[in-house]
N, C-alpha and C positions, 0 to 999 in steps of 0.2 A: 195245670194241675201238678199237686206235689206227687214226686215217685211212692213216695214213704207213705202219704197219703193217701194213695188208691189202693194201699195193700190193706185185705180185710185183716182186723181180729178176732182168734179161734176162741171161743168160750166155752173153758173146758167144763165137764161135768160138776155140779154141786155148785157152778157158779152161776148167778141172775143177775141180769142186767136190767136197768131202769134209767128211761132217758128222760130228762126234765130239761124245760127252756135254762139253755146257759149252764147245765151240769148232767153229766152220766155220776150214775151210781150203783155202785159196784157191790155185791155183796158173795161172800165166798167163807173156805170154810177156817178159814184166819182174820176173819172180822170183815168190818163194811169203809171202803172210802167212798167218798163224794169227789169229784174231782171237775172243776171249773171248767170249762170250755170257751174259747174264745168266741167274739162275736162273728157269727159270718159262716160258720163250719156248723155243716146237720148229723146226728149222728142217729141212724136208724137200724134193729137188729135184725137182720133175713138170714135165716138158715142156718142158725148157731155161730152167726159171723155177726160180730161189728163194724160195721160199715161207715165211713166218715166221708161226707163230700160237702162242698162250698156252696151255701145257699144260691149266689151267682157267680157266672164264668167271670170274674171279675182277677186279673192277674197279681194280682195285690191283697189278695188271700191266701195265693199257696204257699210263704213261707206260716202262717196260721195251720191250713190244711193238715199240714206234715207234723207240725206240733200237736197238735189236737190229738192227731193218733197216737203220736207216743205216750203222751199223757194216759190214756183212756189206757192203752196197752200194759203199760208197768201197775195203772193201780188193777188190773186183772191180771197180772202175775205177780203182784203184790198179796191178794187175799188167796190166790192160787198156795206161793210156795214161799211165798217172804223175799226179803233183802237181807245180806250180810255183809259187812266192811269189818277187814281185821287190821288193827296196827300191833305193832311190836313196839317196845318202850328198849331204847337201850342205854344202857350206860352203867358207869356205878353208882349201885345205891339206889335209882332209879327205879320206881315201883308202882304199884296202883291195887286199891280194893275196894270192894262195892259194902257200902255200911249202908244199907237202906232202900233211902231214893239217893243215894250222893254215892259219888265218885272221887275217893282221895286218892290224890295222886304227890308223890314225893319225888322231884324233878330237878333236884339240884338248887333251888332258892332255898330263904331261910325261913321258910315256913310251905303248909302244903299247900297245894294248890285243891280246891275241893269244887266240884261239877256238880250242879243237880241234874238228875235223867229225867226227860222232859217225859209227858204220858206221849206212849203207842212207841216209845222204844225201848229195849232190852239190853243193858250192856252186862259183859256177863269177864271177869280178867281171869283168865288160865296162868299157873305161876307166877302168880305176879309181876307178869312184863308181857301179855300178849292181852290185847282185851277186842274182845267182837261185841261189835255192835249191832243189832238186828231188830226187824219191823216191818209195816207189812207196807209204810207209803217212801217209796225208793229216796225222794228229795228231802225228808225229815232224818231219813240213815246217814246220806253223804252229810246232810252239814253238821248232824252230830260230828261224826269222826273228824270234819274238818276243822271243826272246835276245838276236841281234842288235841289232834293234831298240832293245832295254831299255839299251843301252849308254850309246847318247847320243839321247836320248827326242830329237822335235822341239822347237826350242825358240818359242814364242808368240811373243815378242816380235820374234827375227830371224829367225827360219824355219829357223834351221839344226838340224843333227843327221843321226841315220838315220827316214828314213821310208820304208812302202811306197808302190810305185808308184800313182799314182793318188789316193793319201791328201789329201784337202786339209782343209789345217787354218785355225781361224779365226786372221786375223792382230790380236793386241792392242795395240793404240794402250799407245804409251809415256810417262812423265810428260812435262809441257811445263816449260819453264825459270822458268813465272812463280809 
């Protein structure tokens, strides 16, 4: 059995749980996910805990086991308190602003680069070069950003592009004139 897997999860106030063949479904007070379950894995509620275990002692479910939990886990602290991912836009000139449902972004090509924001996420740019992205299912936030992100990768040598917050990248010494 998976470590990760025998650990219950807590379900906190205001949130309900509802287990369906092949899906748990989550509802809280930041909306509802459904979230798929692999085959193989039971997941049953006792005692304000979520419970995950392998329908049979079969060893070749527990790297399943241990997923099933996390899954189940983030979309309950997903409708609990959300996800957030923040990038920083650097460079000159370099920008971004929300017209709608799109996302313009101005990246150094010779025209803009324009994003649609997909539904159940929120992107929201602070000064035009910091933008957070936020929502309540944790794997639809990452690849947003990393969409983003993919635009204008960091670049090594001048440090420019989109990167997340916090990201530090190693800076590469450039050729010398001689």
């Amino acid at each position: 059995m998976s470590r990760i897997g025998k650990k219950p999860i807590p379900v906190p106030a205001g949130v309900t749980v509802s287990v369906h063949p092949g899906a748990v479904e989550v509802k809280g007070p930041k909306g509802t996910l459904r979230q798929r379950v692999p085959p193989g894995i039971v997941f049953e509620v006792k005692d304000g805990n979520i419970v995950a275990s392998p329908e049979r002692p079969d060893p070749a479910l527990g790297k399943f086991h241990g997923l099933a939990r996390t899954l189940v886990a983030n979309a309950v602290e997903g409708v609990t308190n959300g996800f957030k991912r923040e990038l920083d836009i650097v460079g000159t000139g370099y920008r971004a602003e929300v017209k709608g449902k799109q996302v313009i972004f101005a990246l150094g090509y010779s025209h803009p680069v324009v994003y649609d924001i997909p539904p159940g996420v929120e992107i929201a740019v602070d000064k035009q070069t910091h933008v957070t992205v936020t929502g309540i299912d944790r794997q639809l936030v990452g690849q947003v950003a990393a969409n983003i992100r993919a635009m204008r990768k960091p670049d090594p040598y001048k440090q420019k592009g989109v990167r997340y917050t916090g990201e530090v990248l190693k800076k590469k010494v450039g050729k010398t004139g001689a």
